[in-house]
C-alpha positions, 0 to 999 in steps of 0.5 A: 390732662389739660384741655381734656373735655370728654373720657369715652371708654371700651367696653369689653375687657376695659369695663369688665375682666374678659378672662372671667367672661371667657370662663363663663362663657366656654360651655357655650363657645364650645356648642357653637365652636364652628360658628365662633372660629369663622366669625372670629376670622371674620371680624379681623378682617373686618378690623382692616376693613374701609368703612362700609355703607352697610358692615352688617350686609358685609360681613353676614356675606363674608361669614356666608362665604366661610360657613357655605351658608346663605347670607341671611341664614349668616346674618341669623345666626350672628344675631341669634348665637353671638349678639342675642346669645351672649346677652344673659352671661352679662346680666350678672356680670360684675365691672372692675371695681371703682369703674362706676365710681370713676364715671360718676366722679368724672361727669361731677367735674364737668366731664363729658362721658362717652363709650365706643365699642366693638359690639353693640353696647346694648348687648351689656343691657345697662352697662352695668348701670354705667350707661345712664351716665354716658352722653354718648354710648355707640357701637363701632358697627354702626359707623360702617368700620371696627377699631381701630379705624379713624372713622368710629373715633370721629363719629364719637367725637363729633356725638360727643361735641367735641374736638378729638384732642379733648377726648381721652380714650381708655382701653384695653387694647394696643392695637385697636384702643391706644393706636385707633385712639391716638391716629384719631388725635385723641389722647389714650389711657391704657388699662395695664394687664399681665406682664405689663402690669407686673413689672409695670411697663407701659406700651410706647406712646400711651398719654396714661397707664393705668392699674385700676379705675382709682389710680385713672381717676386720680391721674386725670383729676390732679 
């Protein structure tokens, strides 16, 4: 990976197996299944959405709208069921195996450390004690625009001090990891899941394909 200088990483469901936390938390969903269904209609709009000068007052008004509730009593609930309400499922949580090992190693080479997510990264406490190891660990939210906009990329870029073609980006996701990553210049490691992981066939344009942290570490140090 020459002229790579700073590895920022996804969070959810590229830290963490996000199958395992589905199962944990399905009681839970099931309590709060109306407030899940809009708010997960919600946030893909808001996958498609310019940046905005203030995401949280916008998309509290959109789940008001779709809830017929108040935009403050939204706003609530966001905070309380989903942000502050999942906090404790995470606490015991295990990470992928290697993925700390792979950081550490990572930030001995000389490697900045980064970590861009959809959801505010304290909502994972420590990250699994992953977070100290982090130059830069922000939540997409905060820059006005979600995945796979440029504008959260070039923010953590730019916290990162680098240029984006020195970053690599390593997710989970197609649609918004790989391709938000790659529109931002970066270069982009997906993380192999299902059937793709199964016969071992990597998504058009990805830089790296990955199986677990190891194989990553391995491919981006040699």
């Amino acid at each position: 990976m020459e002229g790579i200088k700073a590895v920022a990483f996804d969070i959810d469901g590229t830290l963490y197996a996000d199958w395992k936390l589905n199962v944990r938390l399905s009681f839970y969903v099931l309590r709060h299944l109306s407030f899940f269904l809009r708010f997960s209609r919600v946030r893909d709009k808001m996958h498609r959405t310019a940046p905005l000068a203030d995401f949280f007052e916008y998309q509290a008004r959109l789940l008001a709208f779709a809830m017929k509730t108040t935009p403050e009593e939204a706003k609530s609930n966001i905070q309380k069921i989903c942000y502050d309400g999942m906090k404790p499922y995470f606490r015991k949580f295990k990470p992928y195996p290697h993925a700390k090992e792979c950081m550490e190693k990572l930030k001995e080479k000389g490697y900045k450390i980064g970590i861009l997510s959809d959801f505010p990264p304290e909502q994972k406490g420590d990250i699994w004690g992953m977070r100290e190891l982090c130059d830069v660990c922000i939540g997409s939210e905060e820059s006005g625009a979600l995945k796979p906009s440029l504008y959260p990329f070039g923010i953590l870029a730019m916290k990162l001090g680098v240029k984006p073609g020195e970053v690599l980006y390593v997710g989970n996701s197609i649609r918004y990891d790989v391709k938000g990553a790659l529109n931002a210049g970066m270069r982009s490691a997906y993380l192999l899941k299902g059937w793709r992981k199964i016969f071992n066939i990597p998504p058009k344009d990805v830089d790296i394909c990955f199986k677990n942290y190891r194989q990553l570490l391995d491919i981006v140090l040699k």
